[in-house]
C-alpha positions in Angstrom: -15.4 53.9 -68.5 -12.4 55.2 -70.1 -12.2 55.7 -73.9 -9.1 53.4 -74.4 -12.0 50.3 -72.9 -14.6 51.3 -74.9 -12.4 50.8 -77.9 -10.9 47.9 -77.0 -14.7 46.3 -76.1 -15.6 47.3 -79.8 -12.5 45.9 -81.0 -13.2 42.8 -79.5 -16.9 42.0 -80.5 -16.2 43.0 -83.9 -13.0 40.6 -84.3 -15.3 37.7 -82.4 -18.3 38.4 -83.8 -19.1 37.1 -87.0 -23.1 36.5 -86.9 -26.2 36.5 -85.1 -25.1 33.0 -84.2 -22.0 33.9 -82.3 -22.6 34.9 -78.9 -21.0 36.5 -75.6 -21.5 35.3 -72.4 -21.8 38.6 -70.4 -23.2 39.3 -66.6 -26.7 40.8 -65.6 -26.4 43.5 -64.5 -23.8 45.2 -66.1 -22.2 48.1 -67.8 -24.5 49.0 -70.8 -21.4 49.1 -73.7 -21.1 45.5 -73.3 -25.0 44.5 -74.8 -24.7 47.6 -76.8 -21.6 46.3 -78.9 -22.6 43.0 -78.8 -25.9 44.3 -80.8 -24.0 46.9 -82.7 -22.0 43.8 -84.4 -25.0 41.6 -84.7 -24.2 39.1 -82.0 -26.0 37.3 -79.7 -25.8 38.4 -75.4 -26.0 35.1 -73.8 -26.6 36.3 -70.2 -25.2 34.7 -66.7 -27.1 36.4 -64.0 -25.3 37.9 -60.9 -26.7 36.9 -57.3 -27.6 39.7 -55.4 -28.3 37.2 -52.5 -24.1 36.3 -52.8 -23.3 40.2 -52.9 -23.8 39.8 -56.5 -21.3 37.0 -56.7 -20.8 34.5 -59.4 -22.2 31.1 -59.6 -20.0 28.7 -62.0 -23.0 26.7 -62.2 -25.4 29.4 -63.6 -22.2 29.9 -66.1 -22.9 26.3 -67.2 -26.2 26.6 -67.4 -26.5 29.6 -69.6 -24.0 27.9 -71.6 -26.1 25.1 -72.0 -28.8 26.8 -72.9 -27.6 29.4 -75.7 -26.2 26.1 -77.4 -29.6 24.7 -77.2 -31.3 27.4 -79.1 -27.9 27.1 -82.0 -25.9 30.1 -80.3 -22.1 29.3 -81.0 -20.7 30.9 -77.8 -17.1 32.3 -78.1 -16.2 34.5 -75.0 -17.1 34.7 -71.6 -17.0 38.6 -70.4 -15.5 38.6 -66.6 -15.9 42.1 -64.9 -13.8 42.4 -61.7 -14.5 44.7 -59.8 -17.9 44.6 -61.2 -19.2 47.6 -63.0 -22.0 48.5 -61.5 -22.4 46.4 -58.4 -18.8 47.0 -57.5 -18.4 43.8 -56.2 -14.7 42.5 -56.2 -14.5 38.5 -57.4 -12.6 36.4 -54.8 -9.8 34.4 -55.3 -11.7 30.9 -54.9 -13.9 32.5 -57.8 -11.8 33.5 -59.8 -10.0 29.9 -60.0 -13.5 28.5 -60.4 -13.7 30.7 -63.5 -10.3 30.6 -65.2 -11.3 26.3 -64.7 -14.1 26.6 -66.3 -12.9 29.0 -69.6 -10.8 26.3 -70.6 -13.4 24.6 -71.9 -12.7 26.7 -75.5 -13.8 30.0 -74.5 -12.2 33.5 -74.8 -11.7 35.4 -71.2 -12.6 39.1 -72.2 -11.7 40.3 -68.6 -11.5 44.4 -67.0 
């Protein structure tokens, strides 16, 4: 990963992060700098889980879910991280998907997309 994305990630979590109470949505598996920022600031990872039955594809309804459930346990959710192509599946979101997505970041959320 470039330096220049690195930054900008750290950028990022530090401008959105603002205590263990604000978290990221971000995909298992994925590239390490992600959790290791969102730790580095004190945030919370709120993981969505990839399916490696779909080719690793994304389910909006495991988005909700983990939504759901990091607002359960008091975790104020701010972005959702989107990796396309995914790093390090390499799987490339589809078009459908990626309307699915944008649809359901409108509810108040932050895209952090690469």
């Amino acid at each position: 990963m470039p330096l220049k994305i690195s930054f900008m990630v750290h950028m990022m979590m530090q401008l959105l992060i603002r205590s263990e109470n604000d978290g990221i949505l971000c995909p298992i598996p994925h590239y390490p700098l992600y959790s290791a920022s969102i730790d580095l600031h004190g945030g919370t990872l709120a993981p969505y889980y990839l399916n490696e039955a779909t080719a690793w594809g994304l389910e909006v309804s495991s988005l909700k879910k983990q939504l759901e459930a990091a607002k359960s346990q008091g975790i104020i959710v701010k972005p959702l991280n989107v990796i396309n192509p995914r790093n390090p599946t390499g799987q490339v979101i589809g078009e459908e998907n990626q309307r699915d997505i944008a649809e359901f970041y409108r509810k108040g959320l932050v895209l952090l997309a690469n």
